[in-house]
C-alpha positions in Angstrom: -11.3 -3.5 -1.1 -9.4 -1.2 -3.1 -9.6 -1.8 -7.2 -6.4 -1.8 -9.3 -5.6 -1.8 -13.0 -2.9 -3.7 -14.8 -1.4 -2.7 -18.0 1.1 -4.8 -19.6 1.3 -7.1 -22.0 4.3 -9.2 -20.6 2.4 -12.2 -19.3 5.1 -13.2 -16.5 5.3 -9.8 -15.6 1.3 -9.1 -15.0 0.7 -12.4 -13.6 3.8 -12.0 -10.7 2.5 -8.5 -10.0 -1.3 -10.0 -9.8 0.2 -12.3 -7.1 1.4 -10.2 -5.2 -1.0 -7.4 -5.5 -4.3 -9.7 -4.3 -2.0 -11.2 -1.7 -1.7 -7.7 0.0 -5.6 -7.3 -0.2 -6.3 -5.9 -3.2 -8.7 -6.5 -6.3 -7.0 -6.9 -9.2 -8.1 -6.8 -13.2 -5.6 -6.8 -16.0 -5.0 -5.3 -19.7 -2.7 -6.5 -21.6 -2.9 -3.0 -24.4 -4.2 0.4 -24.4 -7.2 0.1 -26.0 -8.5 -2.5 -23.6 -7.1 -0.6 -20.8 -9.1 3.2 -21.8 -12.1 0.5 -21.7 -11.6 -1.0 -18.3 -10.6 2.1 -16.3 -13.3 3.7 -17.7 -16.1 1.2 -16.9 -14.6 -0.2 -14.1 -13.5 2.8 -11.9 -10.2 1.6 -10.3 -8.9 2.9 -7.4 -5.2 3.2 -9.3 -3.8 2.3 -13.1 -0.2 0.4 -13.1 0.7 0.9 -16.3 3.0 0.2 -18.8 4.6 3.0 -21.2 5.3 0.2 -24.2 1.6 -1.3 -25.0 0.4 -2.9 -28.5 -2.5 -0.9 -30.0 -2.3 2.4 -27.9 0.9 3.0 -26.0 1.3 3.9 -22.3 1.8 7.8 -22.5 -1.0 8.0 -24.5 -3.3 6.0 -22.3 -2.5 8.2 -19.9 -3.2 11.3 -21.6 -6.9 9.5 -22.4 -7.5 8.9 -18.4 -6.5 12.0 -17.5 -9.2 13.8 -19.3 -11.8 11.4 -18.4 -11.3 9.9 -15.0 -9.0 11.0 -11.8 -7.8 8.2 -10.6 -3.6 7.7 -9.5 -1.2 6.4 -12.4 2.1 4.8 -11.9 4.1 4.2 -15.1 6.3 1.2 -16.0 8.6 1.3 -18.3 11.8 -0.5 -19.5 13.2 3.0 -20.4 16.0 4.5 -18.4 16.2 8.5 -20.1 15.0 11.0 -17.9 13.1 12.3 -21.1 10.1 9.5 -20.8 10.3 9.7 -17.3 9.4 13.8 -17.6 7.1 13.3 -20.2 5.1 10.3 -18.2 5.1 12.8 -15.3 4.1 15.7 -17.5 0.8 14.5 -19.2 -0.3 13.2 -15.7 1.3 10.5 -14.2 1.6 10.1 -10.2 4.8 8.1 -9.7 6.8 6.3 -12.3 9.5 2.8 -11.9 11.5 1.5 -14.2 12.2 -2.2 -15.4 13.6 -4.3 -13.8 12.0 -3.3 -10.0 11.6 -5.0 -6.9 8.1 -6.1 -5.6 8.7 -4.3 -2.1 9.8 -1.4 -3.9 6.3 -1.7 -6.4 4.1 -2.3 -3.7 5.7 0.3 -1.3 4.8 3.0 -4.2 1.1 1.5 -4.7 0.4 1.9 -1.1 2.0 5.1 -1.1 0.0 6.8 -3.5 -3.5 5.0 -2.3 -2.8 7.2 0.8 -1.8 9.9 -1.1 -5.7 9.7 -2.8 -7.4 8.8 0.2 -6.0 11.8 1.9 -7.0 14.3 -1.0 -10.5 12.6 -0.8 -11.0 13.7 3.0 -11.4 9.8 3.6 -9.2 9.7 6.6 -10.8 8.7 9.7 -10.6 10.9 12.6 -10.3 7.7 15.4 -9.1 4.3 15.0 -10.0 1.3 17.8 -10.0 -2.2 17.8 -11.1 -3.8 21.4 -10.4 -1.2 24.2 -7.5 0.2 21.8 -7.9 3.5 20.4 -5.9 6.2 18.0 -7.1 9.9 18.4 -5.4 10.9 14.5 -5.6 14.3 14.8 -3.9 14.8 18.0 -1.1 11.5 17.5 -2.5 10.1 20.7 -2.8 6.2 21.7 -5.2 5.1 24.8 -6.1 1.8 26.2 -9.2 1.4 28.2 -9.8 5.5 28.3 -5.9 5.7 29.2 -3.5 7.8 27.1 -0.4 5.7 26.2 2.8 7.3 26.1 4.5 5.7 22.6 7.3 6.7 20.1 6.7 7.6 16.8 6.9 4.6 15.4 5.2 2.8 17.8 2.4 4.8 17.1 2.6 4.5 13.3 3.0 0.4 14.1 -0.1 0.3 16.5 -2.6 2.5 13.4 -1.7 0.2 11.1 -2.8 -2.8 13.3 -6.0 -1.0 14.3 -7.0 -0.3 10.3 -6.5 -4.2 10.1 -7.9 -5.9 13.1 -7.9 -9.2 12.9 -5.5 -9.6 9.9 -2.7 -11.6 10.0 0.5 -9.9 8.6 4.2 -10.9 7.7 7.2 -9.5 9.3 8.0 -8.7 6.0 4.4 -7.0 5.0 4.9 -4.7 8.4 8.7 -3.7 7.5 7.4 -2.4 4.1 4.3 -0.6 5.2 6.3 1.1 8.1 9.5 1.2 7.6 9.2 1.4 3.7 11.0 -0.8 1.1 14.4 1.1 1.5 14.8 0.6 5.0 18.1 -1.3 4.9 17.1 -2.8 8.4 15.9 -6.3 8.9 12.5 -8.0 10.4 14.2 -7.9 14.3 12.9 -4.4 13.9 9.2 -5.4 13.9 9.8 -8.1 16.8 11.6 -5.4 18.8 8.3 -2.8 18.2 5.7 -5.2 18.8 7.9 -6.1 22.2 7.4 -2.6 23.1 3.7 -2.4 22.2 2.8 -5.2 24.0 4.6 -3.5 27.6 2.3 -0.9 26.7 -1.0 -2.3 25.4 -0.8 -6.0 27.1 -2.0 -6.8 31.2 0.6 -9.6 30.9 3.4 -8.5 28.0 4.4 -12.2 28.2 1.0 -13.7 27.3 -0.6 -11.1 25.2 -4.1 -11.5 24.4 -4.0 -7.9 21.9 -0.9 -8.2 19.6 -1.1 -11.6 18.8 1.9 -13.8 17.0 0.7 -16.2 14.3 2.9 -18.9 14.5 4.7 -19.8 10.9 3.0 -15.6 9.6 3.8 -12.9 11.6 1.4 -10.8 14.0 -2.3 -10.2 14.4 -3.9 -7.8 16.0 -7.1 -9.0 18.2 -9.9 -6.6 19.9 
């Protein structure tokens, strides 16, 4: 379970973030100023800072600047600032990413996810082969099999199927799949995901009409079952 670190000291603010940070898996601790913050990430080892640039005590860019020099872990600035100075100076002394109040949750959560892969990448983390059941992803060569028998699927088919094979077993949204592969500025809607899954289940599924794989959760979304 990946770690994360809240920095903020607008109560609403953390607490709605919180929400919907541990709903998408993730452990969450908060900080509601810098100094507390410095103490946290540096005990605690998160796997990414959010962080405000306005903080009581110490503020945000100079949080940052601390971190950097003593931990590497990804930063993603908040701030109710619109110049492009403080977004370039965030930037400069080490932050990843950077949003600006007010943002949308899909668009926060699109940006957290994007830079956890980012890290895990850099790391060398990235597993060769994914399979859940008879289901299998060869990553290196973009290739889908089911039973020892290469699949022929479209790009995002593929990129659909991975995500359900790093998850097996856990029940997603329509909305939670749109976001982590279509992104939060697809201006499509959920039919996407209903029409994907259709066409994974042709593929993956003896009988596409009573699939035992890719399974809908009646009232949630999918699930994907070995």
């Amino acid at each position: 379970m990946k770690r994360i670190l809240v920095v903020d000291d607008e109560p609403t603010l953390v607490a709605t973030v919180k929400y919907n940070l541990e709903r998408e898996g993730y452990s969450v601790t908060t900080a509601a100023d810098g100094e507390t913050a410095l103490s946290y990430a540096r005990e605690k080892r998160p796997d990414l800072v959010i962080l405000d640039v306005m903080l009581p005590v110490i503020d945000g860019f100079e949080v940052c600047r601390l971190l950097r020099r003593d931990v590497s872990v990804p930063i993603l600035m908040l701030t109710a600032k619109t110049e492009e100075v403080d977004r370039v100076v965030g930037l400069e002394i080490g932050a990843d990413d950077y949003v600006t109040k007010p943002f949308s949750m899909r668009e926060l959560m699109a940006r957290v996810r994007a830079l956890l892969r980012r890290s895990k990448a850099e790391t060398g983390e990235q597993p060769e082969t994914l399979s859940c059941g008879d289901v299998a992803i060869d990553l290196r060569r973009h290739e889908a099999s089911r039973g020892g028998e290469v699949l022929s699927l479209k790009p995002k088919e593929l990129e659909l199927l991975a995500f359900f094979l790093r998850n097996c077993g856990r029940a997603f949204t329509r909305e939670q799949l749109l976001d982590q592969i279509w992104g939060y500025d697809f201006v499509g809607g959920t039919r996407t995901v209903d029409v994907h899954v259709s066409w994974l289940r042709q593929k993956i599924e003896d009988e596409p009409a009573k699939p035992t794989r890719l399974i809908t959760v009646r009232g949630t979304g999918y699930r994907f079952d070995g």
